[in-house]
Each structure stands twice: as C-alpha cells, then as structure tokens.
C-alpha positions in Angstrom: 0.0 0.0 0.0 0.9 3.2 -0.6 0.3 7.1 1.6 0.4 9.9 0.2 1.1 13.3 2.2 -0.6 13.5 5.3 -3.1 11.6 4.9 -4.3 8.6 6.3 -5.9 7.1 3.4 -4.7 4.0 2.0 -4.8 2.7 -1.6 -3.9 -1.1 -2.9 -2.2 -1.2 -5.9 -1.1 -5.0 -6.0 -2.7 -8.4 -6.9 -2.0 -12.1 -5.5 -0.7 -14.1 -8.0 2.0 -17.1 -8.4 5.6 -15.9 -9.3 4.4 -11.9 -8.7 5.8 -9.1 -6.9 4.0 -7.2 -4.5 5.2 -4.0 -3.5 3.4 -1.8 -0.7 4.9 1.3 0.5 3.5 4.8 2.8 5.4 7.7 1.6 7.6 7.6 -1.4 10.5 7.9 0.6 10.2 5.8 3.3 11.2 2.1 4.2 9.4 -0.6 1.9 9.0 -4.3 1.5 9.1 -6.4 -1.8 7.6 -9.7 -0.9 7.0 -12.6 -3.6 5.2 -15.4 -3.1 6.3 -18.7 -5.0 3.3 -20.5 -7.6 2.9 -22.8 -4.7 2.2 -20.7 -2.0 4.8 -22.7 -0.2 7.2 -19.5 0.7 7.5 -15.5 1.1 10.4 -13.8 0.5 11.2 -10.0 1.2 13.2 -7.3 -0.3 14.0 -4.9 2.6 14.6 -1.4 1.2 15.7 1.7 3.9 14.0 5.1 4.1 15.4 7.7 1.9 16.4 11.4 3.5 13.5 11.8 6.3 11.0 8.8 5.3 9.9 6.8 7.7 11.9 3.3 8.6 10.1 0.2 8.7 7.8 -0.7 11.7 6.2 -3.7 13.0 2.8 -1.9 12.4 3.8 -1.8 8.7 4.6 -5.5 8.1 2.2 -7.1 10.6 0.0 -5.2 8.0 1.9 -6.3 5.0 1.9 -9.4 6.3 -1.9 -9.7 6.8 -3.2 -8.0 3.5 -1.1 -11.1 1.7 -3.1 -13.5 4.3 0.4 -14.5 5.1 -0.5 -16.3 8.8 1.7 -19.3 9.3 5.0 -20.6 9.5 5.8 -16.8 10.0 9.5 -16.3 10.6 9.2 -13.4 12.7 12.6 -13.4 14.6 13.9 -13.2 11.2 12.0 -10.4 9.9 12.6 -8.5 12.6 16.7 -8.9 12.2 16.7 -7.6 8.7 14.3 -5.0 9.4 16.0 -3.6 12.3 19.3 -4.3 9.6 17.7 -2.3 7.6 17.0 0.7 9.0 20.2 1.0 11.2 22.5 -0.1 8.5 20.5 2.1 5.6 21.1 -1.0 3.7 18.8 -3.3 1.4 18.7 -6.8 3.0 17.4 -9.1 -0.1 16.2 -12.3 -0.5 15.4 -13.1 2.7 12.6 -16.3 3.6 10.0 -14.6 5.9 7.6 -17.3 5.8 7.7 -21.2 5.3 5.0 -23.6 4.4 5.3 -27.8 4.8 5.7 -29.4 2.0 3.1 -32.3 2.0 4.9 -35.9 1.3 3.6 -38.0 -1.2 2.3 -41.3 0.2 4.0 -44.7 -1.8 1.5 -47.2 -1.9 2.5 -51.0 -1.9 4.0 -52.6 -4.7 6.4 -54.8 -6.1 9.7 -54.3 -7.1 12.0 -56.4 -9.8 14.9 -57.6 -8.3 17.9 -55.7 -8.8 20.2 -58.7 -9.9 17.6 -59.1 -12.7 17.5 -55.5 -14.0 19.2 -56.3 -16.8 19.8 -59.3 -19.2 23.5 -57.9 -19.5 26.1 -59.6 -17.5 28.1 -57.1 -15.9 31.6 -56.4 -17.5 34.6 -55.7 -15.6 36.4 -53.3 -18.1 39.5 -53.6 -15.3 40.0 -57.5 -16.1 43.1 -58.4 -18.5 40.9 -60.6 -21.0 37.1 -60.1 -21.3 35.5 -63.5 -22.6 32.3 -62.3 -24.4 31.2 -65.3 -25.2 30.2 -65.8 -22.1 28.0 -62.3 -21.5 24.3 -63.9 -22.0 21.5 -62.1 -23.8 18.5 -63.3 -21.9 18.1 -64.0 -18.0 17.9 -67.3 -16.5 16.0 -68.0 -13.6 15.9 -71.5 -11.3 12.1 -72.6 -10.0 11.2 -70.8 -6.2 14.0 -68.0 -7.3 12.4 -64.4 -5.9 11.9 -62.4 -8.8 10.2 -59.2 -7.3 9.9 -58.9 -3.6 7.3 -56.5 -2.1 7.9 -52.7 -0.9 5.4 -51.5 1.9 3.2 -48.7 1.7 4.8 -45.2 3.1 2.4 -43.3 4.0 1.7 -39.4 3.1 1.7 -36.7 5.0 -0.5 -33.3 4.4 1.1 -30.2 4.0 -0.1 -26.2 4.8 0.7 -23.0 2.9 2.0 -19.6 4.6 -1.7 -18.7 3.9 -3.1 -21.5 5.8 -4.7 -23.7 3.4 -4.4 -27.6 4.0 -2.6 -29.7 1.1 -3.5 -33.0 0.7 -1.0 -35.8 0.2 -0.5 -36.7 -3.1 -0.1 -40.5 -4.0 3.2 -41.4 -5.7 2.3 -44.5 -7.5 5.3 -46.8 -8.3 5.7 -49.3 -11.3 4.9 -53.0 -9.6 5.7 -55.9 -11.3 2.8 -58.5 -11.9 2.6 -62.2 -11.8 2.3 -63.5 -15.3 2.8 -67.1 -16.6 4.4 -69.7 -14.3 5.5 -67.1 -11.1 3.6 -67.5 -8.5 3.0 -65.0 -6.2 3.0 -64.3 -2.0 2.3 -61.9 0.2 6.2 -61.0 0.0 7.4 -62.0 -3.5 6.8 -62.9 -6.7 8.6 -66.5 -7.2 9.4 -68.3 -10.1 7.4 -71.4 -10.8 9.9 -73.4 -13.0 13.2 -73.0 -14.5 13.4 -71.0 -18.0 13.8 -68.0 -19.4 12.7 -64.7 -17.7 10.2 -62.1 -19.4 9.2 -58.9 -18.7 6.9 -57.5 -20.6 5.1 -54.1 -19.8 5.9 -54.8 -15.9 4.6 -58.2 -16.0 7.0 -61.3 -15.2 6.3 -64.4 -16.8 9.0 -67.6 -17.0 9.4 -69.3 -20.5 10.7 -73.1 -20.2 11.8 -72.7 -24.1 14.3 -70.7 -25.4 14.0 -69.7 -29.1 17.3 -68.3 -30.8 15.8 -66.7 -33.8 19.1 -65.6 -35.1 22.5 -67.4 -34.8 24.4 -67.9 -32.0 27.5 -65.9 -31.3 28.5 -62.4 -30.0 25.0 -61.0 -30.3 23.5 -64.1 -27.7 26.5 -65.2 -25.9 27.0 -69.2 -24.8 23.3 -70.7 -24.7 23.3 -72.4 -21.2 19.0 -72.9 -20.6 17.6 -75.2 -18.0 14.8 -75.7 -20.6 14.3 -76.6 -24.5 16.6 -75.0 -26.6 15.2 -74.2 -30.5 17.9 -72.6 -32.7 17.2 -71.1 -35.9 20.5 -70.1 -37.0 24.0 -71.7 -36.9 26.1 -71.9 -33.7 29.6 -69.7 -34.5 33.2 -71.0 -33.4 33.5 -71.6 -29.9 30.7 -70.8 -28.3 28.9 -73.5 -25.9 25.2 -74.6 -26.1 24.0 -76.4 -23.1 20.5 -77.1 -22.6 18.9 -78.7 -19.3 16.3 -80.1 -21.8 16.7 -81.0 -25.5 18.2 -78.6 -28.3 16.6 -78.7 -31.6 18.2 -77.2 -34.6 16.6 -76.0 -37.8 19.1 -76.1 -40.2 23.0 -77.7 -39.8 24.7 -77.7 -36.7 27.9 -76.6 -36.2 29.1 -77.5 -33.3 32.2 -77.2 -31.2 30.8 -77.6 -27.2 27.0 -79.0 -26.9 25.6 -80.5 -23.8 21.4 -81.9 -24.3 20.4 -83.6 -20.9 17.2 -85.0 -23.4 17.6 -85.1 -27.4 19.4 -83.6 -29.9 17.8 -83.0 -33.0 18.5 -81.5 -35.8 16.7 -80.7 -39.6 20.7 -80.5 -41.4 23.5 -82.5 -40.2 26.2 -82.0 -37.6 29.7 -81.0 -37.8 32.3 -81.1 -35.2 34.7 -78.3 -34.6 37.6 -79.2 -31.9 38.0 -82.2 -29.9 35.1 -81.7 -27.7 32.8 -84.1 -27.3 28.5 -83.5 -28.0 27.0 -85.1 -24.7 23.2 -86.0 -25.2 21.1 -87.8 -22.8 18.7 -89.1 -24.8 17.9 -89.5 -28.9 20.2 -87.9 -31.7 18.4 -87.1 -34.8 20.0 -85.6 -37.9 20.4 -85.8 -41.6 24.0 -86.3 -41.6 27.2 -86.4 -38.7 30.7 -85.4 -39.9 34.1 -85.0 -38.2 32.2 -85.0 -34.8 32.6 -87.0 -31.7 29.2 -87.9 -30.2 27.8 -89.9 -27.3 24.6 -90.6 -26.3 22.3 -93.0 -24.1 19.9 -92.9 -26.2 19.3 -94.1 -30.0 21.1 -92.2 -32.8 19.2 -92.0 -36.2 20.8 -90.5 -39.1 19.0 -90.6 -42.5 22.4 -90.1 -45.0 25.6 -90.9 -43.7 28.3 -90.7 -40.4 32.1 -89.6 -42.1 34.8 -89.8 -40.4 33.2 -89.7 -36.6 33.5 -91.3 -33.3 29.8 -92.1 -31.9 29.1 -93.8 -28.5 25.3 -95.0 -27.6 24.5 -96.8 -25.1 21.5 -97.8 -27.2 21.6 -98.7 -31.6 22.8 -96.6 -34.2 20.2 -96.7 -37.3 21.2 -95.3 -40.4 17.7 -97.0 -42.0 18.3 -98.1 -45.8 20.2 -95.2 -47.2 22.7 -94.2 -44.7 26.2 -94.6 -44.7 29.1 -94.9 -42.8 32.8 -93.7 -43.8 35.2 -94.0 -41.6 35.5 -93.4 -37.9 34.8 -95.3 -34.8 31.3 -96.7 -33.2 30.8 -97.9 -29.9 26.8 -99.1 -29.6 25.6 -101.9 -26.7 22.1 -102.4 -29.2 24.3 -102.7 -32.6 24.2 -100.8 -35.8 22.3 -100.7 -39.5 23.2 -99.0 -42.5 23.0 -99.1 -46.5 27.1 -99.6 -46.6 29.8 -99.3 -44.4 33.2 -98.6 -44.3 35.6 -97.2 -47.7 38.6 -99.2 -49.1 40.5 -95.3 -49.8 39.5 -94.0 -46.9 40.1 -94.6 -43.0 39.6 -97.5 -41.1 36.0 -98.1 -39.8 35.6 -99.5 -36.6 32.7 -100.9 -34.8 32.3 -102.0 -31.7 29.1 -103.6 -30.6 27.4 -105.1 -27.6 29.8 -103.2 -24.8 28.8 -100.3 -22.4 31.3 -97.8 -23.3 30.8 -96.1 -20.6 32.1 -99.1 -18.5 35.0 -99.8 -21.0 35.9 -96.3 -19.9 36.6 -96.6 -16.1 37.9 -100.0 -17.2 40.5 -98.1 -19.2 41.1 -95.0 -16.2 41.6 -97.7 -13.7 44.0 -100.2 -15.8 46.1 -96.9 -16.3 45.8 -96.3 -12.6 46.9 -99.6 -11.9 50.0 -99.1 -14.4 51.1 -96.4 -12.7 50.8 -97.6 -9.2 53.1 -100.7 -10.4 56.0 -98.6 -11.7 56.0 -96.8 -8.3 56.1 -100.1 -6.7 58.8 -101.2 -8.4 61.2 -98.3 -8.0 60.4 -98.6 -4.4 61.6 -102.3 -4.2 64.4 -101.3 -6.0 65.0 -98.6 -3.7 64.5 -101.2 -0.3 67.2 -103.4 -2.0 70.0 -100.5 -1.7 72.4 -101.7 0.3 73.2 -100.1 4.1 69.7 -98.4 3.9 69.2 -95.8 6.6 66.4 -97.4 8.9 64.7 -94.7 8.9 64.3 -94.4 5.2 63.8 -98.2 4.8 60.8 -97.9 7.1 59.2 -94.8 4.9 59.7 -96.6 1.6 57.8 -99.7 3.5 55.2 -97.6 4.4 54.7 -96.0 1.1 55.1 -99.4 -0.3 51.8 -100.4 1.7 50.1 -97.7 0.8 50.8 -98.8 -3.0 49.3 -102.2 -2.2 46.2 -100.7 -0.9 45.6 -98.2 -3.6 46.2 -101.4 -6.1 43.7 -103.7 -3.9 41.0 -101.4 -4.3 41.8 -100.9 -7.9 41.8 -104.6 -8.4 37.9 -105.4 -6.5 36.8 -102.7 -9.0 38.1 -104.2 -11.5 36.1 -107.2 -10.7 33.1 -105.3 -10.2 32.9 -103.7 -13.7 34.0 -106.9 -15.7 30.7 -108.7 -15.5 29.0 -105.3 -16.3 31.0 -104.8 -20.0 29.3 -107.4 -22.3 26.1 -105.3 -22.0 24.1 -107.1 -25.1 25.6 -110.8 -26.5 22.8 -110.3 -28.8 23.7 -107.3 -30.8 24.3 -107.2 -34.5 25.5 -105.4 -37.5 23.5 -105.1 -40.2 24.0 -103.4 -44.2 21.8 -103.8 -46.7 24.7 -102.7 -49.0 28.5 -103.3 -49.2 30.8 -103.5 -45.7 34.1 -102.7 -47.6 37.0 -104.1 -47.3 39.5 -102.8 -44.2 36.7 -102.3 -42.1 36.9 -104.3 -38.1 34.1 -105.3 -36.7 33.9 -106.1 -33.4 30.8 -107.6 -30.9 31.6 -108.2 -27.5 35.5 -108.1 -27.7 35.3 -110.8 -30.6 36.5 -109.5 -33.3 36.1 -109.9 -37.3 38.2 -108.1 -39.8 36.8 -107.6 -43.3 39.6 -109.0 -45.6 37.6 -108.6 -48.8 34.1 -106.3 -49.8 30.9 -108.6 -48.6 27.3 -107.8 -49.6 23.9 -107.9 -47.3 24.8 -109.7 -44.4 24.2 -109.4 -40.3 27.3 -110.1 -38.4 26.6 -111.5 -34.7 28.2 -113.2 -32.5 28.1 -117.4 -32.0 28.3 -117.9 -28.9 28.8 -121.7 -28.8 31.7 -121.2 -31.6 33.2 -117.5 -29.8 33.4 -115.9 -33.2 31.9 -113.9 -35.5 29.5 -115.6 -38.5 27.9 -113.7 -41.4 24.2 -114.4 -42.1 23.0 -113.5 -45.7 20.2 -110.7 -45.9 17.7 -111.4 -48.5 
C-alpha cells in the first residue's frame, strides 16, 4: 500500500498471483518491502529497502500489516524479519532475498508394490572393463532363472503426510504410484514375493514377469547371444559360431546344420541338417540324436542315434543302436553301440579305417580303461620302491618310509583290483547285438561284438554279423 502526504488514506495497488511481486509502500520515501510469493504458495520472500532522506523506517505496524493484506498467517518467521528489518533501518542498507515465511511441503504417500529384483535388471552380465581378458562369449542375452527364485519382492506402503501454505490452506498428500511388477505365466505370487514357478527363461513384458521353459534363438548364436546355457528346450534357428557353448537342461533342436564345437542336451538332440564337429570336444546328449548327416564329430549318447544319410569320419558312443535306415552310410571313424548298428554300406577301401564295436557299455570300458592306467602307474611306483629297499646299508629310517609307502601302494592297487572285478561282468552289456547293411561293408573295415572281433579282408554284400556264442566268433548271415 501506498500514503500519500498527510493523509491517512490507503490505496492497494497490488494483486496475489503465483511468481508476482507485491510491493506496498507509505510515503515515497520511506522504508518498503518487496515480498513474492512462490506459484505454490509454499514460501515469502522479502526485499528490505531503507528510508530515503527523512522517510519513515520500517515498523512492526507496517509488516504485521503487510503481512496480513497477503493473508500470510503461518510458518511466519518473525525473529527473522525483525533482524533484517532492524538491519535495515540502522545499516540504511537493502537486506534481499530473505525467507520470511515457510509452508510444509506435503509428502507423497507410496502405496504398496512390487519391485524387480535388482540382480535381474538387466539381461546384460556385468563387465569388468578392469580385467586383463574379457571373454564375451560368455556375456548372455537373456536372464535365466531356477524354480522358487524371488523375482520381485514387495515394498510396503509409506504413508503421506499433508502439507499447509503460509496462507493456511491444507494440502493433501499426493499418492506417488510406483511401477509393480505383476505375476504372469508360471510365477507364483506371496504376500512378500513374486517366485518363479519353473526354470526357464525370464520375461518382462510391460511390468509383467512371466517364465518361459523354451528358449527360441531366432538368429544365430554368437556375439549377439553369448553361450546358450538354458535349463529348458533350446530351439535354434540359425548356426552356432566358433566356440561358443550350447547347453540345454532339456533337448536342443536345430533348424538347419549344426555346427558345433561344445554341446551338452540332458534330453535329445535334433536337428533338420547335419552335424559338424569343430575341436575335440565331445556332443554329450542324454537321450535321442536325430540328424540328416554327422561329420568330423565326436558324439555320445544314451539314447538311439538315427541319421537318415551318412556318419564320415566320426566317433559315436550309444549306449543304445545306431540306425542309419536303408540309405545311410558310414565312412570312416569309430562306433561304440551296446544295441548294434544298420546301415546301407559301411566302411571305404581309400579311406580310414572303420571300426565298430558292438554289444559293450562304453561307458564301462571307460573306467575299465582309467583304472588299468591307474593300476599301471601304481606298479612302476612299486617297483622303484623295491628297488629302492634293495639299496644296500639303507638308513632305517628311510627303509621304514619306503615300506610304508610301499603299503600304501598295495592298498591303492587292492582297491583298484575289487573294482576291476566289479565292472568286468558289467561290460558285455548285449551278446545279442548285430551289424546289419543292406549294401556293401568294404574291405578294411573291423568289426567287433563283445570283444570278438572280425576283420573284413575282402568287400561282402547284405549280411548281419553277430556273434556265435557256442563257436566264440563272429559268423555272417546273408540278408535277402
């Protein structure tokens, strides 16, 4: 407000409004206030300007008045107003900027909701930029999850608080809702958590968390996907590059050929082209190989392998039959099946050898073989210790640590021996099991059922090779 000479009257030249100054004054050269009020109405601040010449300074009168025409009634900092006024008008200088009144802020109630975990945030692997080699093979593209894992856990409600402006009025609370993750296909959800109901794949998909047990590769696997390791079925519709793994808890089907250097299928493998091997690892499947064609690859499986065109230059172990149906063939390599083998024609007189060994669980031939090696090794140690107790004048000392060890040798070699024993029985798995072509074996070619053995001196046409018992050998019966 504004006076004007002597007189009393009063006149209001200002408006409330948010972000707007108000200015009030008496005389033109007395003390004034410049107070602005914030959109809000959440603060007041002041300009404090002195009297000029012999205007009147600033007086409690003046801003209680001030104060009241702007409805200005709480959260009033008067001890402060009074310290820049008093400022001021001793000082004759302008004290600006200063809060006069304060309002509460109201604070926004959360209600409940829940919240993805953070180790799932992101499909990425984390990448430690400070390591000496980065393997990227191994940074996946998708998130994995194992059944009863927590995938979102629950955040309480915070509740709100109201809030009041320096003219009085009440603010609500506002409610601050949060994204919450929602329970979608096999999760299961608590009154803490969402959980995952199986192993698979995680997906979240506008907030909401479902669990796939198949994992679809729609391109090929390398750089862009990192190793494929999936609890679940694993479909591939491109090729597999150099050196990357694909393990799948389930089977792994492939839509065209599959290249592969380090595959693990706890169920089948199959596959629309053929395999190739790359390296010297081995593809581990527990249960049925299926595929057009195997090459330069080492396989084994406990189930039954069909391939419809032909095995080259391969070493395949099944603990069940290897069925190339009427077409198929084999050239070179090695086969180890308990069930035996069929095929169209088998073997080539300019290329490898072909072996095949039937009616013999690999698997047992295996720790057969590790514990005969064991045993080797454990007997040249033996020896040099006897050697070593025949040295003449032999501290006692000495002689009696070389017995001891030589005891200990004849333990180890005891226990090797009983399982040795054990496994024999257990190797001839199937005296029954046969070789079958419907075409040519050629000549070269070693075939082999239950350690009797038959070497093909000469081509032979259409025959089943199995064992005679009665005779321990080998006999040829024609196929007509």
């Amino acid at each position: 407000m504004e006076q004007e000479g002597d007189t009393n009257k009063t006149t209001e030249k200002s408006q409330v409004a948010p972000q707007q100054t108000i200015i009030t004054g008496q005389h033109e050269n007395d003390g004034k206030i410049v107070i602005t009020i914030d959109e809000n109405k959440l603060t007041a601040r002041a300009d404090f300007y002195p009297p000029l010449g012999k205007g009147k300074p600033l007086s409690p009168d003046y801003i209680a008045s001030m104060l009241d025409t702007l409805q200005i009634s709480y959260g009033v900092a008067w001890d402060v107003i009074q310290e820049a006024a008093l400022e001021c008008n001793l000082n004759h200088r302008v004290i600006k900027d200063v809060i006069i009144a304060k309002g509460d802020q109201p604070v926004a109630e959360v209600p409940e909701y829940f919240e993805l975990e953070a180790s799932l945030s992101s499909a990425k692997q984390s990448i430690d930029r400070n390591a000496q080699r980065i393997d990227y093979r191994s940074i996946a593209s998708y998130i994995v999850v194992k059944k009863n894992q927590i995938l979102a856990h629950r955040k309480e409600r915070i509740p709100g608080t109201e809030g009041k402006t320096i003219q009085g009025q009440v603010i609500p609370a506002p409610v601050q809702r949060q994204e919450t993750c929602r329970a979608g296909k096999n999760t299961v959800k608590t009154a803490d958590a969402i959980l995952a109901a199986c192993d698979g794949r995680l997906i979240i998909l506008d907030n909401e968390l479902s669990i796939d047990e198949i994992l679809e590769v729609k391109g090929s696997v390398g750089y862009g996907t990192g190793h494929i390791i999936f609890p679940g079925d694993v479909i591939l519709d491109g090729n597999v590059a150099d050196g990357f793994k694909v393990y799948s808890g389930a089977s792994i089907i492939a839509k065209q050929t599959f290249d592969a250097t380090d595959v693990i299928a706890k169920k089948d493998l199959i596959v629309a082209g053929g395999i190739i091997g790359r390296g010297q690892n081995t593809i581990k499947v527990g249960g049925t190989v299926k595929a057009k064609f195997i090459q330069n690859c080492r396989l084994a499986s406990r189930g039954p392998i069909q391939v419809s065109s032909a095995i080259v230059n391969s070493t395949i172990y099944t603990l069940d039959s290897l069925d190339l149906g009427d077409k198929g063939r084999i050239i070179g390599g090695e086969f180890f099946t308990i069930h035996g083998l069929r095929a169209a024609s088998i073997g080539s007189e300019t290329g490898k050898t072909t072996k095949i060994h039937c009616g013999v669980d690999f698997t047992v031939q295996q720790e057969i073989d590790k514990l005969n090696e064991q045993f080797r090794v454990l007997s040249q140690k033996k020896q040099k210790v006897l050697e070593l107790l025949r040295t003449p004048a032999l501290e006692a000392t000495k002689k009696a640590a070389l017995e001891q060890f030589n005891n200990q040798i004849d333990g180890q070699m005891s226990v090797i021996s009983n399982k040795l024993t054990e496994l024999l029985p257990k190797l001839n798995a199937d005296e029954e099991a046969s070789v079958s072509c419907l075409g040519e074996i050629a000549k070269g070619t070693l075939v082999e059922i239950c350690h009797v053995a038959l070497f093909i001196d000469k081509p032979i046409r259409k025959v089943r090779i199995h064992l005679d018992k009665a005779q321990g050998k080998l006999v040829c019966d024609a196929i007509k």
